[in-house]
C-alpha positions as CSV (number, residue, x, y, z in Angstrom):
1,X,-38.4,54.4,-82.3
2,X,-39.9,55.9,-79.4
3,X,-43.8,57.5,-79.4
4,X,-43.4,58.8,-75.7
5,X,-44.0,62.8,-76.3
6,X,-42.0,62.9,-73.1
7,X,-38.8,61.0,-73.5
8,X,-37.1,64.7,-73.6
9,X,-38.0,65.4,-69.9
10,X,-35.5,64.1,-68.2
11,X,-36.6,62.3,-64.5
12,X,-35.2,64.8,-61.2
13,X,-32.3,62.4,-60.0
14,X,-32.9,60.6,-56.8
15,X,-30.9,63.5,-54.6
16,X,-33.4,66.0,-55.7
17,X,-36.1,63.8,-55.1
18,X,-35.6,62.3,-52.2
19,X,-35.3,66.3,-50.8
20,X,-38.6,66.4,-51.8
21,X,-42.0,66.1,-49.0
22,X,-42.9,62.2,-49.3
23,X,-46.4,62.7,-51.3
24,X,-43.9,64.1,-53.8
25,X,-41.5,61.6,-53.8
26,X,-43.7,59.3,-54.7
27,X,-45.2,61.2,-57.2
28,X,-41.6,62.1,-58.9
29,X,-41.0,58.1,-59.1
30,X,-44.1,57.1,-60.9
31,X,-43.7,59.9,-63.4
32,X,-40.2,58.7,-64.1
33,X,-41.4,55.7,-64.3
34,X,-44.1,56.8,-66.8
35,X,-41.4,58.4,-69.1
36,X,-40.1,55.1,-69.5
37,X,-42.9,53.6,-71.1
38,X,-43.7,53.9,-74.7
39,X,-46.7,54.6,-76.5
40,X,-48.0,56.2,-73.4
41,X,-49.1,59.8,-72.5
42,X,-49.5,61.3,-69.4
43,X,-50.5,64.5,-67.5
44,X,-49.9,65.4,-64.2
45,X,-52.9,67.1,-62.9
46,X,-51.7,70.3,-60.9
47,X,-53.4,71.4,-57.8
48,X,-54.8,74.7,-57.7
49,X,-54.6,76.1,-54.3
50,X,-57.5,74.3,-52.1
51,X,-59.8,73.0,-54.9
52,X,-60.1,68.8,-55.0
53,X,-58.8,67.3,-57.8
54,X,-59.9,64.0,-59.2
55,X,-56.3,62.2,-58.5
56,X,-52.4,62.8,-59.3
57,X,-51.9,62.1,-63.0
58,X,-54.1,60.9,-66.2
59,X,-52.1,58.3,-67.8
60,X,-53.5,57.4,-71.4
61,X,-52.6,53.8,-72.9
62,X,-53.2,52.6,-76.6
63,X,-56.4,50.8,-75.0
64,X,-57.2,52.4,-72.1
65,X,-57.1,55.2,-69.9
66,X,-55.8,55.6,-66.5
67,X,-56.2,57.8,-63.5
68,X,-53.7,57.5,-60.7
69,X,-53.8,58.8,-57.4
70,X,-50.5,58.9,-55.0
71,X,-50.8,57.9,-51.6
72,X,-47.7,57.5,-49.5
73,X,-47.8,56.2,-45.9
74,X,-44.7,57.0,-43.7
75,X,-44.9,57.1,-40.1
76,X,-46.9,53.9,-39.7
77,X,-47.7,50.5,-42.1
78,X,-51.1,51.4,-42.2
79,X,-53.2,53.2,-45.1
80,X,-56.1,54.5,-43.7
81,X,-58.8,54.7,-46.4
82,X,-59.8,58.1,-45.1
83,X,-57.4,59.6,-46.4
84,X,-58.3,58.5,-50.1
85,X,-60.4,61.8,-50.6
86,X,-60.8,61.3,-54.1
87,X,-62.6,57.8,-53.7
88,X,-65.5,59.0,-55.6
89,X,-63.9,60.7,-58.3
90,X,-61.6,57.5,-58.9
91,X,-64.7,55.5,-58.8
92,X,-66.6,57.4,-61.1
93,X,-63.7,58.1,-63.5
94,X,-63.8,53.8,-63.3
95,X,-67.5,53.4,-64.4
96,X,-67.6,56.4,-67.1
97,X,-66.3,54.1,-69.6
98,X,-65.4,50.2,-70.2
99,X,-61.7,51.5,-70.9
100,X,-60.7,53.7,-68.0
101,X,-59.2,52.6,-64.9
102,X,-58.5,54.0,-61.4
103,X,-55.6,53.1,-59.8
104,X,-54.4,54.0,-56.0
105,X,-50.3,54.1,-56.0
106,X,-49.3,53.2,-52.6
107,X,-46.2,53.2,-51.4
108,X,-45.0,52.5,-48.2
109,X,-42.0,54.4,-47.5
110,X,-38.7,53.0,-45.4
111,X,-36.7,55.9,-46.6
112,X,-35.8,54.3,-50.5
113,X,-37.2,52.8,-53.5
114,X,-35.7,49.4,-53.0
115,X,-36.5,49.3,-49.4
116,X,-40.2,50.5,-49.7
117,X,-43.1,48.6,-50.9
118,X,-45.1,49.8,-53.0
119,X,-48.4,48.6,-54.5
120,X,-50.7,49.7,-58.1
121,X,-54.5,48.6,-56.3
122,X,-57.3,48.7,-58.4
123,X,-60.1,51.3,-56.9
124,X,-62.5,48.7,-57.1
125,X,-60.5,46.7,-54.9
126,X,-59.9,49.2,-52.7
127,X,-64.3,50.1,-52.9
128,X,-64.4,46.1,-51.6
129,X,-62.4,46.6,-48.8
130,X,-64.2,49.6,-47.4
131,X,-67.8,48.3,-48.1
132,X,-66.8,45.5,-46.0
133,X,-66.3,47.5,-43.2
134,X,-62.3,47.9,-43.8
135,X,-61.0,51.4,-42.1
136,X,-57.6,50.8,-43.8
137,X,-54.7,47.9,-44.8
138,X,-52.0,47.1,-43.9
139,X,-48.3,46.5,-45.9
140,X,-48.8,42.8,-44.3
141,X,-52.4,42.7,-45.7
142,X,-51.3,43.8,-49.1
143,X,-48.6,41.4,-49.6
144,X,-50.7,38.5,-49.0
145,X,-53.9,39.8,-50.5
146,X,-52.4,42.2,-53.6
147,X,-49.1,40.8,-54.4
148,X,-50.1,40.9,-58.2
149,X,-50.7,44.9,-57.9
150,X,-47.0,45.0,-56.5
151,X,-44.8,47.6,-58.4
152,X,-41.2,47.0,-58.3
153,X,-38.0,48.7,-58.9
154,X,-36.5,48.6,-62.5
155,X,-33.3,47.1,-63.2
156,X,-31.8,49.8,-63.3
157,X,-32.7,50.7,-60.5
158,X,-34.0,54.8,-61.2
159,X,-37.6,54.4,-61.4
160,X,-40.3,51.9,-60.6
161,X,-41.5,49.2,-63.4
162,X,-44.7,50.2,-64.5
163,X,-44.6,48.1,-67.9
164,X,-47.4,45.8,-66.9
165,X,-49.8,48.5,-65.9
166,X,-50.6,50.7,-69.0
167,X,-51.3,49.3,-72.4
């Protein structure tokens, strides 16, 4: 039997989504993906007009816990790191604790989930990269350097397959 609180919210289908701006698409796809997990709670943390919030969605595992921030690059296959505004709150959400995470979801969008790629990087990683002078990376870069953070569609092909991320 399923623990998920959520398993009764059922995901937008992919018409709906796909009408949706891209930040939001991706968005939409990791919390169906989320649903699909068990023994998982999330919350997706709403934004409130102009005031910064720390990321997209607090994920909480039997273990640890998780925040997520949804990046989604579409007009070129380059992720700029300035546009990760919440660096510091990921990275201090990271060192609080010995069990919380920070994750960036990037996703580079070529108009569908099977065509994209899309990547779960570590904030630490990410912190590497820009301390070493990095302004940004590239889909190339993160296939060769961050294939292990790689997030892939399900089998069934109607969300991405988070399993390996959250326990």
């Amino acid at each position: 039997m399923s623990t998920n609180l959520f398993k009764d919210i059922v995901a937008p289908p992919d018409k709906k989504v796909r009408k949706k701006r891209p930040k939001q698409v991706t968005e939409g796809y990791f919390r169906a993906g989320v649903i699909q997990l068990e023994n998982i709670l999330f919350h997706r943390i709403q934004n409130l007009g102009h005031v910064k919030t720390p990321g997209d969605f607090y994920v909480w595992g039997s273990k640890r816990c998780f925040l997520i921030e949804c990046k989604q690059v579409t007009d070129k296959d380059v992720f700029y790191f300035s546009r990760l505004t919440q660096l510091n709150f990921l990275l201090n959400f990271d060192s609080i604790h010995a069990k919380n995470r920070s994750y960036v979801l990037l996703c580079f969008w070529y108009g569908s989930k099977k065509k994209s790629h899309t990547f779960m990087v570590d904030i630490s990683a990410i912190n590497n990269l820009i301390l070493s002078g990095s302004k940004g990376i590239t889909v190339e870069e993160l296939e060769r350097t961050f294939k292990a953070y790689r997030v892939y569609v399900s089998d069934k092909g109607n969300w991405w397959d988070l399993a390996g991320y959250f326990w």
